[in-house]
C-alpha positions as CSV (number, residue, x, y, z in Angstrom):
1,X,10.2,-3.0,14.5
2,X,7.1,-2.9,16.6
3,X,5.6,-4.3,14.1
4,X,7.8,-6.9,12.7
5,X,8.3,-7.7,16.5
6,X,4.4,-8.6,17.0
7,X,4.3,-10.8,13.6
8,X,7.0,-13.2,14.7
9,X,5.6,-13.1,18.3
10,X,2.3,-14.4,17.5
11,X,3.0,-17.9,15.7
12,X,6.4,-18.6,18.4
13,X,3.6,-18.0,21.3
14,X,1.3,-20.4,19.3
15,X,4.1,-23.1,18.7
16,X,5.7,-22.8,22.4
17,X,2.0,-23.2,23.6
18,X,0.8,-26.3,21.9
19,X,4.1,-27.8,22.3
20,X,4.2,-27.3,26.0
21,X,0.8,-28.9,25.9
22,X,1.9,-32.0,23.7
23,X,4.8,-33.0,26.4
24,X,2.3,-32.1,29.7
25,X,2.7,-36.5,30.2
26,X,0.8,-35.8,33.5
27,X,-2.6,-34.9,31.0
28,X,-2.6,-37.2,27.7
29,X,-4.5,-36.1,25.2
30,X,-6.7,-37.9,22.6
31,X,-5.2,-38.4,19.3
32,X,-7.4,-36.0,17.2
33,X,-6.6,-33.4,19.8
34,X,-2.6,-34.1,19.4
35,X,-3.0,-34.3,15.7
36,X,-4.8,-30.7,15.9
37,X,-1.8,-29.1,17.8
38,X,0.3,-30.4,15.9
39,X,-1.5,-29.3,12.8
40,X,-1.6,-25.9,14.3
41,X,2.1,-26.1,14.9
42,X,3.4,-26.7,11.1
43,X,0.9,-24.0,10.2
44,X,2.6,-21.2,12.5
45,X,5.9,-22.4,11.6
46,X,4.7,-22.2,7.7
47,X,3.6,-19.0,8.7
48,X,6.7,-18.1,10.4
49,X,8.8,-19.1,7.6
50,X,7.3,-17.1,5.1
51,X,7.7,-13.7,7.7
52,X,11.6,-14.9,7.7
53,X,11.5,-15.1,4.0
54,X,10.0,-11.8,3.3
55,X,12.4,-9.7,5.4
56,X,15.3,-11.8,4.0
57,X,13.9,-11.2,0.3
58,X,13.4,-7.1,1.3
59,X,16.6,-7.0,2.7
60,X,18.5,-8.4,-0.4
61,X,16.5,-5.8,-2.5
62,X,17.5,-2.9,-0.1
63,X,21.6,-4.1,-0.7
64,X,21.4,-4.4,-4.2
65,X,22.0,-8.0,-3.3
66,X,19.1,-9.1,-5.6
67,X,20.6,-11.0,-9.0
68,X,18.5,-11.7,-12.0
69,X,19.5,-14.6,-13.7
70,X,17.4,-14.8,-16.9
71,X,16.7,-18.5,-18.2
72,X,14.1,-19.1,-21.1
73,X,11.2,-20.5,-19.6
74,X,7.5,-21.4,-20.0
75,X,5.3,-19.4,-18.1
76,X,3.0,-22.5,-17.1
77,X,6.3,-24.2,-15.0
78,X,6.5,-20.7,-13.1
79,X,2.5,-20.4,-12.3
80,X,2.4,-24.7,-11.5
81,X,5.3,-24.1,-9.0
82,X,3.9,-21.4,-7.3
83,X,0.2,-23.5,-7.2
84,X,2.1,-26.4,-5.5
85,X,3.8,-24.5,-3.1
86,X,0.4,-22.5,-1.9
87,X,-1.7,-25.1,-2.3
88,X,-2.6,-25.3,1.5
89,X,-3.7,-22.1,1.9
90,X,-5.3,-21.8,-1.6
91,X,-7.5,-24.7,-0.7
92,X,-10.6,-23.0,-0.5
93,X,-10.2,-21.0,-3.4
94,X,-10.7,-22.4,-7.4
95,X,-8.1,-20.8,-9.1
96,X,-8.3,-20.2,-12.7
97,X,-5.4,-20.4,-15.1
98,X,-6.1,-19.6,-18.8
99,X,-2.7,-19.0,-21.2
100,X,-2.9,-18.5,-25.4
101,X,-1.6,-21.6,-27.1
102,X,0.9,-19.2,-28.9
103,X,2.2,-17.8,-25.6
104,X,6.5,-18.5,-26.1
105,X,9.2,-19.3,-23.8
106,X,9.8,-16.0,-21.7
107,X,13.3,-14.7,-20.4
108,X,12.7,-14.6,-16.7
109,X,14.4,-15.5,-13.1
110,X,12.1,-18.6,-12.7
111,X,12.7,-18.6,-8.8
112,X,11.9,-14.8,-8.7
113,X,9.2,-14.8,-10.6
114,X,7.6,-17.8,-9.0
115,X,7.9,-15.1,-5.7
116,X,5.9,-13.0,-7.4
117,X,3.3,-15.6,-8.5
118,X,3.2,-16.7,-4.3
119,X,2.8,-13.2,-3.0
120,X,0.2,-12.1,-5.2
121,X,-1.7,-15.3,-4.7
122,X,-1.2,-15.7,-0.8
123,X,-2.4,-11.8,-0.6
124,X,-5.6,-12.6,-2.8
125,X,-6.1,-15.9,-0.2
126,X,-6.0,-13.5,2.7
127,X,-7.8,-10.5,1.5
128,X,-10.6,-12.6,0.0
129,X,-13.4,-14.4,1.7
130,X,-13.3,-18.8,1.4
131,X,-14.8,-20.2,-1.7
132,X,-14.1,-17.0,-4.1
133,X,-12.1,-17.1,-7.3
134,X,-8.8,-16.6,-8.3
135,X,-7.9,-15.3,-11.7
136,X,-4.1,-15.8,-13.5
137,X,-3.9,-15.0,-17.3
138,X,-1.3,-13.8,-19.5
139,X,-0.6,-11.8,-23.0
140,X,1.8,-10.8,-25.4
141,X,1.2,-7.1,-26.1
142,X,3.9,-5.2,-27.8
143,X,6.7,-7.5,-27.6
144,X,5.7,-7.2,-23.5
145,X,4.7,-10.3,-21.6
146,X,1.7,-8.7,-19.3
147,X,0.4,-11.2,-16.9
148,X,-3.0,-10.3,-14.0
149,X,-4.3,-11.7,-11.0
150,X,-7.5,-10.8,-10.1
151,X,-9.7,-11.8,-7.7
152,X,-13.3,-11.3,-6.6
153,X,-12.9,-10.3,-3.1
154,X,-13.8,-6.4,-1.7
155,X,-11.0,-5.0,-3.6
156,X,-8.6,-2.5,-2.1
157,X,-9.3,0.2,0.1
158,X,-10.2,3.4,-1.8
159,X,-7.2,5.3,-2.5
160,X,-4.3,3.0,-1.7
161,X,-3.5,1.6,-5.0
162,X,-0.1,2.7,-4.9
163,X,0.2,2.4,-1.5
164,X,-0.2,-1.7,-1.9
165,X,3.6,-1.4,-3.1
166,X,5.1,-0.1,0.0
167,X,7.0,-1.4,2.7
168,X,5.2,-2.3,5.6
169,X,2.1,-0.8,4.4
170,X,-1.2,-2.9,5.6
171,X,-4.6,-1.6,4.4
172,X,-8.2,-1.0,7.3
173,X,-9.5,-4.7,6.1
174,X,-6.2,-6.5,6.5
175,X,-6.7,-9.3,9.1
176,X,-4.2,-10.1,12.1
177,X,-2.4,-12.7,10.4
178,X,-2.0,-10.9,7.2
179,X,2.0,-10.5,7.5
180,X,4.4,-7.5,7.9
181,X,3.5,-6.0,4.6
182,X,6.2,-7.3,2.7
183,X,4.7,-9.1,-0.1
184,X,3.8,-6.4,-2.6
185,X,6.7,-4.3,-1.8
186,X,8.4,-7.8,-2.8
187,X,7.0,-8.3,-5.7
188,X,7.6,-4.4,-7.1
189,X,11.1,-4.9,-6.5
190,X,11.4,-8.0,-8.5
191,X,9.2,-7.0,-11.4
192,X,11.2,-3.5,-12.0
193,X,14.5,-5.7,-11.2
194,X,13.6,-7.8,-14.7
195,X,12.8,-4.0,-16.5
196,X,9.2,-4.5,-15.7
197,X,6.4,-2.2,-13.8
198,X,3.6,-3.2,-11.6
199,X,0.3,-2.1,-11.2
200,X,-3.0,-2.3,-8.6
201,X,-6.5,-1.6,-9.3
202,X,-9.9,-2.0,-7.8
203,X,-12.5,-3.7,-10.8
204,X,-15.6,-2.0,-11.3
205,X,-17.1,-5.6,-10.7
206,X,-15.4,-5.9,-7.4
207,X,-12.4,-7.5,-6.4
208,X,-8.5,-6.0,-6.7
209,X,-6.6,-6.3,-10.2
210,X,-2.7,-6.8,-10.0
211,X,-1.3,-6.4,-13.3
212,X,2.6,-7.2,-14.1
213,X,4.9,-6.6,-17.4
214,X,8.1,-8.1,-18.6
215,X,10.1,-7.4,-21.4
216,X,10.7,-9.7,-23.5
217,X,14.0,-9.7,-25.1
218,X,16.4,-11.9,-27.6
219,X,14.7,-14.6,-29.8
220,X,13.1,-17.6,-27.5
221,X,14.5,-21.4,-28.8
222,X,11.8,-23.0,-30.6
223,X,9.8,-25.4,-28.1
224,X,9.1,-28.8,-30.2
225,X,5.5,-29.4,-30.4
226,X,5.1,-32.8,-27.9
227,X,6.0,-30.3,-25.1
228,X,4.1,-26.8,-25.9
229,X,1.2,-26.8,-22.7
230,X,-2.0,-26.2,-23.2
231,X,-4.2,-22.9,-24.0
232,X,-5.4,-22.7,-20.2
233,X,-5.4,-25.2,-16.9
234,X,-8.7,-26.8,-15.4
235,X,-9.4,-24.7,-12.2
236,X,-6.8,-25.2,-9.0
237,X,-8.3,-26.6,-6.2
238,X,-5.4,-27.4,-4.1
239,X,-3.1,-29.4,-6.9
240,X,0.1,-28.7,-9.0
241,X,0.3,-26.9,-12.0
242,X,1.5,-28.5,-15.4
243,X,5.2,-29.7,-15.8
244,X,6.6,-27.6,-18.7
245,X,9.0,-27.5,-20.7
246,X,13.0,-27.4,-18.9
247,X,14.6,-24.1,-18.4
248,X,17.1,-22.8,-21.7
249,X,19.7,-20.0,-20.4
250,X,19.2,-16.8,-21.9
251,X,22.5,-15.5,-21.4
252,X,22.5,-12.9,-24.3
253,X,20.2,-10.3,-21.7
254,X,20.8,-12.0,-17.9
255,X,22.1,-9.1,-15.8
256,X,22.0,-8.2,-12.6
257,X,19.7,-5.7,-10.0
């Protein structure tokens, strides 16, 4: 709590400040200064929101409240969603994107899977200094989907590979505005929710590894050839990903966490 307590603090203090500041009518300020507060405000209540979001996410996965419904989707639609959403704070970081061309339609919970995508991507974006790469790729290996993220930041702190996954858990280098420790724990929860594991590592050429399976289960539809995406994306530097092909319900394996 005394944690959770001093994330939400810091961005309210920041918003209540600058706003108190904005409406001081006795002391106008010039227009690049307002537009800076303001800038600063829909950052902290960005950053704010996502707090929210991860303790209402962990709290549905304590319950037993969190439901997987399975549609058959490309991969590429989940990854571009999770690009646009981040693309703020993955400004100052090219991330690459490289799929096979054979890659199929995967059974997944597109809106929890896209989760996973923005938690492992805002944690490389904080752990990693500005103007380092991001990696995404994917694989079919044994009638598994495994997908990494990799970065080439310091990596993790020796020994805590397991410990990424748990709640509340925040490694020596993580910075003040890092978050409650949420993310990963988030992202476990999902992944083993779709019959999946997760895994951390530290590369041997620096920078952390997060590696993810899925199972993949029942026979995908057949995607007509105008709308298969391409073997890999050009590197994201703050746009969208590709539009892919529309969700197809995969009823014969949906269930529920």
């Amino acid at each position: 709590m005394s944690s959770i307590s001093h994330d939400l603090r810091t961005p309210l203090c920041a918003i209540a400040g600058s706003a108190s500041v904005l409406l001081d009518d006795e002391h106008p300020l010039p227009r690049s200064e307002q537009r800076e507060l303001l800038t600063m405000i829909f950052d902290e209540a960005d950053h704010l929101n996502r707090l929210v979001r991860n303790l209402l996410d962990m709290s549905r996965l304590q319950s037993g409240g969190l439901l997987v419904k399975k549609e058959w989707m490309t991969l590429e639609e989940v990854i571009g969603s999770a690009l646009e959403r981040l693309e703020r704070l993955l400004a100052r970081h090219p991330v690459h994107v490289a799929l096979p061309p054979s890659l199929p339609l995967v059974p997944i919970d597109g809106t929890l899977i896209e989760q996973v995508f923005y938690n492992l991507l805002e944690n490389a974006s904080k752990h990693t200094p500005p103007g380092t790469d991001i990696f995404i790729s994917a694989s079919i290996e044994a009638g598994t989907l495994v997908v990494q993220v990799k970065d080439t930041g310091p990596g993790l702190p020796a020994a805590c590979e397991d410990r990424v996954f748990e709640r509340f858990f925040r490694g020596s280098r993580a910075r003040q505005d890092s978050g409650v420790g949420l993310g990963l724990a988030i992202c476990r929860g999902i992944v083993e929710a779709h019959g999946g594991q997760i895994q951390a590592h530290s590369r041997p050429e620096g920078g952390a590894l997060f590696r993810f399976t899925l199972p993949l289960e029942g026979t995908p539809p057949r995607l007509p050839p105008d709308e298969r995406s391409p073997s890999s994306l050009e590197p994201h530097e703050g746009s969208a990903g590709p539009t892919a092909h529309r969700p197809q319900p995969a009823s014969d394996h949906a269930g529920a966490a």
